[in-house]
mmCIF file of the C-alpha atoms, coordinates in Angstrom:
data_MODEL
# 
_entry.id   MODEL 
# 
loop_
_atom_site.group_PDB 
_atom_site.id 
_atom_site.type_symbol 
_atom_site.label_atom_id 
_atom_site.label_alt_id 
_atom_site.label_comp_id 
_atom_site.label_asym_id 
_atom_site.label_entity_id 
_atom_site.label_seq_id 
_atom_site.pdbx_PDB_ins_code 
_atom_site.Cartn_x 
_atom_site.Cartn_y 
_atom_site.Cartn_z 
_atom_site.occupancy 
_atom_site.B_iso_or_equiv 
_atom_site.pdbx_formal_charge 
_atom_site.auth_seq_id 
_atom_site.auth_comp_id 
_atom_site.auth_asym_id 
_atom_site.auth_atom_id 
_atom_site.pdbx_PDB_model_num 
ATOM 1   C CA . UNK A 1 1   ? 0.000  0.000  0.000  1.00 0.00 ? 1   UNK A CA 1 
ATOM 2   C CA . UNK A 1 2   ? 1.545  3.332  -0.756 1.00 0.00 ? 2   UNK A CA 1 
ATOM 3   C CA . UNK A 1 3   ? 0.710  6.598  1.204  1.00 0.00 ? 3   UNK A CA 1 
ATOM 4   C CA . UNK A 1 4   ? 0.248  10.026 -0.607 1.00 0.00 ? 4   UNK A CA 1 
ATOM 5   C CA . UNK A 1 5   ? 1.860  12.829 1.514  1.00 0.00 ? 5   UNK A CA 1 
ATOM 6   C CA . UNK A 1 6   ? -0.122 15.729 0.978  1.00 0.00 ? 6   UNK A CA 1 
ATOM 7   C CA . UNK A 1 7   ? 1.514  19.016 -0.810 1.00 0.00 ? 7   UNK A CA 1 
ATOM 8   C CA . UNK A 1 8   ? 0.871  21.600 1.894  1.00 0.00 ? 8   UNK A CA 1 
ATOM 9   C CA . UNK A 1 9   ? 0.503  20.380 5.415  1.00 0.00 ? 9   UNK A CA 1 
ATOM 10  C CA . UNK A 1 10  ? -1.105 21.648 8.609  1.00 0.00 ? 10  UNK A CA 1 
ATOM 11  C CA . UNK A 1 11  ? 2.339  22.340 9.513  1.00 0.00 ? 11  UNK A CA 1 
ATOM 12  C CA . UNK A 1 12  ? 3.429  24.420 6.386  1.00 0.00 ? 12  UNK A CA 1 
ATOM 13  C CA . UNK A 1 13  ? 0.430  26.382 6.573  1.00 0.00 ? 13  UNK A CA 1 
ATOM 14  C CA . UNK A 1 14  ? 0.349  27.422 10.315 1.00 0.00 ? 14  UNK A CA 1 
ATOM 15  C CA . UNK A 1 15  ? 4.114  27.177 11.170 1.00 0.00 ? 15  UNK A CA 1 
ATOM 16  C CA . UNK A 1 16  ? 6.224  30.466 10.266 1.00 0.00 ? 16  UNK A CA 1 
ATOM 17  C CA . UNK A 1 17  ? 9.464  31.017 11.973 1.00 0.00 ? 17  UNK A CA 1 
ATOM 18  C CA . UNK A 1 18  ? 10.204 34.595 11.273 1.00 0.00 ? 18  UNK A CA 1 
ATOM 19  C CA . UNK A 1 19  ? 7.400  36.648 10.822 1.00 0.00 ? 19  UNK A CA 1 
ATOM 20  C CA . UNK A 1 20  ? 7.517  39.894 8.623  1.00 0.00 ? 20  UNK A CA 1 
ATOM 21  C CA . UNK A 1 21  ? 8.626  42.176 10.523 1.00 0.00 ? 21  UNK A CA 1 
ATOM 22  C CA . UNK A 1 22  ? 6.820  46.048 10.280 1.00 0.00 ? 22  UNK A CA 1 
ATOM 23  C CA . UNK A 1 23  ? 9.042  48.815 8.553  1.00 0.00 ? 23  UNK A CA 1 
ATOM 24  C CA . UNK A 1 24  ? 8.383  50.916 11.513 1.00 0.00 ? 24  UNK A CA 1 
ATOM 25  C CA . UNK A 1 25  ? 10.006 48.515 14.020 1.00 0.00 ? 25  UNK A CA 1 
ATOM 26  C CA . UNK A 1 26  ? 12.678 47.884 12.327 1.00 0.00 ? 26  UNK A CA 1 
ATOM 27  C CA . UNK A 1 27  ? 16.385 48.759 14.219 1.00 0.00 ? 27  UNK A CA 1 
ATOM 28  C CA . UNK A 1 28  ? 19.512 49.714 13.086 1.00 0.00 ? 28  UNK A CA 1 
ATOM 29  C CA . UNK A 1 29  ? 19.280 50.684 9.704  1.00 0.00 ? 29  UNK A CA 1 
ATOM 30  C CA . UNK A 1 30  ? 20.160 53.091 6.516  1.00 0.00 ? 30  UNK A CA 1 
ATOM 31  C CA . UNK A 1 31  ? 16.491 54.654 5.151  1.00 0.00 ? 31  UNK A CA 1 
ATOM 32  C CA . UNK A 1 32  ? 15.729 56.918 2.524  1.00 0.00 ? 32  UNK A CA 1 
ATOM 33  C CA . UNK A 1 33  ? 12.881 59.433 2.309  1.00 0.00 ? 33  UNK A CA 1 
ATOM 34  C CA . UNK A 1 34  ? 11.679 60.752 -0.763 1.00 0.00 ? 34  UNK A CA 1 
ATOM 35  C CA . UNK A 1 35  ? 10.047 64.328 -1.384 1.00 0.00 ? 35  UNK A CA 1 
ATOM 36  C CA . UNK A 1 36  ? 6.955  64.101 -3.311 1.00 0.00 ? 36  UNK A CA 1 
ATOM 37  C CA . UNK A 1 37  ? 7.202  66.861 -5.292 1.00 0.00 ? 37  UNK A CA 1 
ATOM 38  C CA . UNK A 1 38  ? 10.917 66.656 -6.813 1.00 0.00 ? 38  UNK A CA 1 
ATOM 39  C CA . UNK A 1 39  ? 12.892 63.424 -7.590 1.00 0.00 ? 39  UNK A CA 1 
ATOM 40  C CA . UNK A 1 40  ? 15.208 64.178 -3.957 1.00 0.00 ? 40  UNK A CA 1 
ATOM 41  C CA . UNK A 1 41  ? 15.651 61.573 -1.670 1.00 0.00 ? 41  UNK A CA 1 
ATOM 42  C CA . UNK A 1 42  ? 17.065 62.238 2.141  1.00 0.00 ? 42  UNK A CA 1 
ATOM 43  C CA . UNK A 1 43  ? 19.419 59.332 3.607  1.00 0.00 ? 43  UNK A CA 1 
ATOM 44  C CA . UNK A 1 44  ? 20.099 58.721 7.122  1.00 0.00 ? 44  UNK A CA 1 
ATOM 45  C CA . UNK A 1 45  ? 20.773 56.357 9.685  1.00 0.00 ? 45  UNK A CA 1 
ATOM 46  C CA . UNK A 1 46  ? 18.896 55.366 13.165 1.00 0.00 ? 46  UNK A CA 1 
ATOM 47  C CA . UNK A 1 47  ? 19.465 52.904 16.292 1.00 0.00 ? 47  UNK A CA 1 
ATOM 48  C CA . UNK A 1 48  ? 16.635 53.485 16.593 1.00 0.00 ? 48  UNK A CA 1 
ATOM 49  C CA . UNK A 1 49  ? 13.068 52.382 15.726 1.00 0.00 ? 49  UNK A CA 1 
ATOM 50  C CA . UNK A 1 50  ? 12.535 53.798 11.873 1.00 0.00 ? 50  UNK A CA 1 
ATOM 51  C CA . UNK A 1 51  ? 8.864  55.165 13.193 1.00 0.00 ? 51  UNK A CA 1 
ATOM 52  C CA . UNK A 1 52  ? 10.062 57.035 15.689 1.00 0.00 ? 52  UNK A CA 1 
ATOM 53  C CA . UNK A 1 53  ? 12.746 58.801 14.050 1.00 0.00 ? 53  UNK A CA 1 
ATOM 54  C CA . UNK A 1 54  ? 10.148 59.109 11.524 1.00 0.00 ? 54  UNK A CA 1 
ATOM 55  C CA . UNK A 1 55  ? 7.962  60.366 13.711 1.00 0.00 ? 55  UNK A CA 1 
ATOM 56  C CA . UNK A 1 56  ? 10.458 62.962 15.003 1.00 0.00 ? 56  UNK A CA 1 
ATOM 57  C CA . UNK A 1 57  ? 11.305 63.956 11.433 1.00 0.00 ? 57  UNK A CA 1 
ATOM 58  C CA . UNK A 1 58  ? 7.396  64.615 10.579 1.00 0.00 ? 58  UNK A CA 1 
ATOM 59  C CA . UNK A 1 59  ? 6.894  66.640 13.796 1.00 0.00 ? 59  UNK A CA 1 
ATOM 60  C CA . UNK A 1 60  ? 10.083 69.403 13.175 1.00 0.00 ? 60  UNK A CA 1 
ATOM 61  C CA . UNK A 1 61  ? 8.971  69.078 9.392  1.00 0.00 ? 61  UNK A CA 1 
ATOM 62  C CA . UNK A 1 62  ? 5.305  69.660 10.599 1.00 0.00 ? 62  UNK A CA 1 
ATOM 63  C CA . UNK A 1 63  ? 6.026  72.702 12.660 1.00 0.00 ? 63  UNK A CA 1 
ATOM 64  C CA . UNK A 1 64  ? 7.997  74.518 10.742 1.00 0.00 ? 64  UNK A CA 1 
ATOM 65  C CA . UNK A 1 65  ? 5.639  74.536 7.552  1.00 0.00 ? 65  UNK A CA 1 
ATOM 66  C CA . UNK A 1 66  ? 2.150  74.447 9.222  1.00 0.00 ? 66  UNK A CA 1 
ATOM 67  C CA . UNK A 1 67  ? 3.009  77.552 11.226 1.00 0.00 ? 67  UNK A CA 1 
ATOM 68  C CA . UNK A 1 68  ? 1.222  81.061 9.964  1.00 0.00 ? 68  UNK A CA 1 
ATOM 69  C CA . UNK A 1 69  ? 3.729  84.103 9.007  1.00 0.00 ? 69  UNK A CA 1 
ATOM 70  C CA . UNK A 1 70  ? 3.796  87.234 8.183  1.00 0.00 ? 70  UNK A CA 1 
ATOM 71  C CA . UNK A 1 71  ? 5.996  87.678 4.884  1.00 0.00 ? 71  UNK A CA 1 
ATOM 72  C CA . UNK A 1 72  ? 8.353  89.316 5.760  1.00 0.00 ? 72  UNK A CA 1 
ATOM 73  C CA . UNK A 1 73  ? 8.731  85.771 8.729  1.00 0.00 ? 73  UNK A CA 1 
ATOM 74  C CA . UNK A 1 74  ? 8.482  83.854 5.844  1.00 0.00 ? 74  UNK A CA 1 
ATOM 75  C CA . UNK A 1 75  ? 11.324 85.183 3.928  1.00 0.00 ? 75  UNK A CA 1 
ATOM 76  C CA . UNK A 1 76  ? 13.429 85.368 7.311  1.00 0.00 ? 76  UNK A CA 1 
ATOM 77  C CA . UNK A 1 77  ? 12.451 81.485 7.655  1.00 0.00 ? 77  UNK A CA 1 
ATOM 78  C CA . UNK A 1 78  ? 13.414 80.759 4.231  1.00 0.00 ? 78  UNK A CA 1 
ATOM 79  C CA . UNK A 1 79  ? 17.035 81.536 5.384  1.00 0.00 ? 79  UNK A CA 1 
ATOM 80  C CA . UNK A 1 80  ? 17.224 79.604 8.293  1.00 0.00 ? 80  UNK A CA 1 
ATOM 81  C CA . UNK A 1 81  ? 19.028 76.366 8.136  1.00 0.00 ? 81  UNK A CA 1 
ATOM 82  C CA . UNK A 1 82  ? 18.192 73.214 10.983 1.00 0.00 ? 82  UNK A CA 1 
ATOM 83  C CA . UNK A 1 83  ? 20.102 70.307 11.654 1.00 0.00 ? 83  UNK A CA 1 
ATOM 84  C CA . UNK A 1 84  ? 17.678 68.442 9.188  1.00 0.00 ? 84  UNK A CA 1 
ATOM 85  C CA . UNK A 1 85  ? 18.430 68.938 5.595  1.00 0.00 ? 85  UNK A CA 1 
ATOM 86  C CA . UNK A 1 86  ? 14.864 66.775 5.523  1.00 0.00 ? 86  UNK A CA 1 
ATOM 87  C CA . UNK A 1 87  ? 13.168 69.893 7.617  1.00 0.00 ? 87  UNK A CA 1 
ATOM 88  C CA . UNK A 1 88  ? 15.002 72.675 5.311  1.00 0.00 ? 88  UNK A CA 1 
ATOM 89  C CA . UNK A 1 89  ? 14.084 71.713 2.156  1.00 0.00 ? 89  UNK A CA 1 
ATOM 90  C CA . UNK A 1 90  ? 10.723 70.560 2.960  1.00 0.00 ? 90  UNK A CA 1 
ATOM 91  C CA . UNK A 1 91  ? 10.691 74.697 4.502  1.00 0.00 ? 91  UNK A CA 1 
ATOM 92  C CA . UNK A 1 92  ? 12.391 76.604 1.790  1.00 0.00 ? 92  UNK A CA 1 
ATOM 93  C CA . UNK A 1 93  ? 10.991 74.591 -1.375 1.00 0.00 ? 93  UNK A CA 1 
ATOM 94  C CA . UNK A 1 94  ? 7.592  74.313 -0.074 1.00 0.00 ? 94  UNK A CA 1 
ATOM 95  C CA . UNK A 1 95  ? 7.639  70.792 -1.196 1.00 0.00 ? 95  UNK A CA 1 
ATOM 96  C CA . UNK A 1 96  ? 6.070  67.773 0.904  1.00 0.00 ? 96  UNK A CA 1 
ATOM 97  C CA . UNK A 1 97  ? 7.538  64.719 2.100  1.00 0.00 ? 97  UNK A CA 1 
ATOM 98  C CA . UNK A 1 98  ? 6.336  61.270 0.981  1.00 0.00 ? 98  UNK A CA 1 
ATOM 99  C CA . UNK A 1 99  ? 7.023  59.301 4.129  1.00 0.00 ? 99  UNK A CA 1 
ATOM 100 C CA . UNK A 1 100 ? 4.664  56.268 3.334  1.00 0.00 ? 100 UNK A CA 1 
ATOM 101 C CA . UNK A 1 101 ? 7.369  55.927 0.626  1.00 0.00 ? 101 UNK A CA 1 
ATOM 102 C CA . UNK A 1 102 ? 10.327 55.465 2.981  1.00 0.00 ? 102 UNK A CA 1 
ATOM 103 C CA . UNK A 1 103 ? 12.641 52.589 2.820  1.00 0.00 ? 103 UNK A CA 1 
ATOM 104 C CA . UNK A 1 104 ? 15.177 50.578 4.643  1.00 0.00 ? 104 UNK A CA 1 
ATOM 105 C CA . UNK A 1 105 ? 18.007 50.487 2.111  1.00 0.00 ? 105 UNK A CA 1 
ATOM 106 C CA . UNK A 1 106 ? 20.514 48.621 4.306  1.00 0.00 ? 106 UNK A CA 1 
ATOM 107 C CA . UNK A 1 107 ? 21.022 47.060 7.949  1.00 0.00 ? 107 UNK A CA 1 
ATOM 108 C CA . UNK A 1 108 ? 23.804 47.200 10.574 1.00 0.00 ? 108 UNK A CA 1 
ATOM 109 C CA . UNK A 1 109 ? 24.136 46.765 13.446 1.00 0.00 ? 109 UNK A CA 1 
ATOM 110 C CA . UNK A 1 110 ? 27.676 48.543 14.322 1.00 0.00 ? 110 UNK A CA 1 
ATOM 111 C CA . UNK A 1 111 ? 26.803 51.898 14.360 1.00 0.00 ? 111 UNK A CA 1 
ATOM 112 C CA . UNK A 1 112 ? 30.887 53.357 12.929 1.00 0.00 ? 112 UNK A CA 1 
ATOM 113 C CA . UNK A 1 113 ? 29.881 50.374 10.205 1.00 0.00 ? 113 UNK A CA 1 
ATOM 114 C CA . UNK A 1 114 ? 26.335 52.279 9.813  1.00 0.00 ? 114 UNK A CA 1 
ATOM 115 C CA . UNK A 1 115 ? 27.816 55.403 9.391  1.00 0.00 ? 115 UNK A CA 1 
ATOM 116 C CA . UNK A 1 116 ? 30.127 54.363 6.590  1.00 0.00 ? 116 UNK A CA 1 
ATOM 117 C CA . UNK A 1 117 ? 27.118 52.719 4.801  1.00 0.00 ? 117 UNK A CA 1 
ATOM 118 C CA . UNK A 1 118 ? 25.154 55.829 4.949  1.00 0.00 ? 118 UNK A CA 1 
ATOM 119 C CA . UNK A 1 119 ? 27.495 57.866 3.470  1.00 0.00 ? 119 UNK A CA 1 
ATOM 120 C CA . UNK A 1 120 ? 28.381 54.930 0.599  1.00 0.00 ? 120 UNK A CA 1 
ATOM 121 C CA . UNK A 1 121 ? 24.505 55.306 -0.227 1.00 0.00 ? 121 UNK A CA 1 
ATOM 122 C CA . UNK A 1 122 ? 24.667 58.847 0.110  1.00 0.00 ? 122 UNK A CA 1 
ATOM 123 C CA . UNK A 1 123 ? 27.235 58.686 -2.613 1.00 0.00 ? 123 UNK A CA 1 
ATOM 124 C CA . UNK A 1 124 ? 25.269 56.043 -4.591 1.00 0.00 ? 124 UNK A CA 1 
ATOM 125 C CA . UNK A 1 125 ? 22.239 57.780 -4.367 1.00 0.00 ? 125 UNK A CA 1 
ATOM 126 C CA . UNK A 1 126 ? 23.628 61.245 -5.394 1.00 0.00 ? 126 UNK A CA 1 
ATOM 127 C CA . UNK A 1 127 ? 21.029 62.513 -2.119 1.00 0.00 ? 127 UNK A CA 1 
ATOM 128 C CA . UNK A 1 128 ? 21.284 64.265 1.359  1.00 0.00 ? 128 UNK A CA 1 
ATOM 129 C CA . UNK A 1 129 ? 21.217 67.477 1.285  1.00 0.00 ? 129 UNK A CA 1 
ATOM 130 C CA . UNK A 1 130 ? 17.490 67.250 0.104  1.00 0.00 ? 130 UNK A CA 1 
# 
């Protein structure tokens, strides 16, 4: 008598040992965030969670181009430079940012070895300053 092994079984269905894991949880990685209006991309690295630094990027972003000026604040802003090339150009080009569109481009865990790789897809990527 011969026995048929099924194709799929209970086991193959149920049974998967590493799980997909969200972009937002993800640790230790190079991302890349793309504006929507203009083909730049912003690179950077986090220890982080990616949807927190997100989140930090969106609220600066957020606060600086949702405020109401005057024009004569809005030309003053439009020379002010943060510590976020992300923030600035988002400011001074009156563009928005597509962050549903962000992705992990690389992982490491070393953060001197994250640094390099960040600035090799910097390079590759021909964006930063945004």
């Amino acid at each position: 008598m011969q026995y048929i092994t099924p194709w799929k079984t209970l086991k193959d269905l149920l049974v998967h040992p590493k799980d997909k894991q969200e972009k937002e949880d993800i640790t230790e990685c190079v991302y890349k965030v793309p504006c929507a209006n203009c083909d730049k991309m912003y690179v950077a690295e986090t220890g982080r969670k990616l949807g927190v630094r997100l989140h930090e990027h969106k609220t600066k972003v957020e606060s600086k181009t949702k405020r109401a000026y005057t024009r004569s604040q809005r030309t003053a802003s439009l020379t002010e430079y943060s510590k976020s090339a992300l923030n600035d150009h988002a400011n001074q080009a009156s563009h928005t940012i597509n962050w549903k569109k962000t992705t992990v481009i690389d992982r490491e865990q070393d953060r001197p070895t994250r640094w390099i790789k960040e600035a090799v897809h910097t390079h590759k990527e021909g964006h930063r300053a945004i």
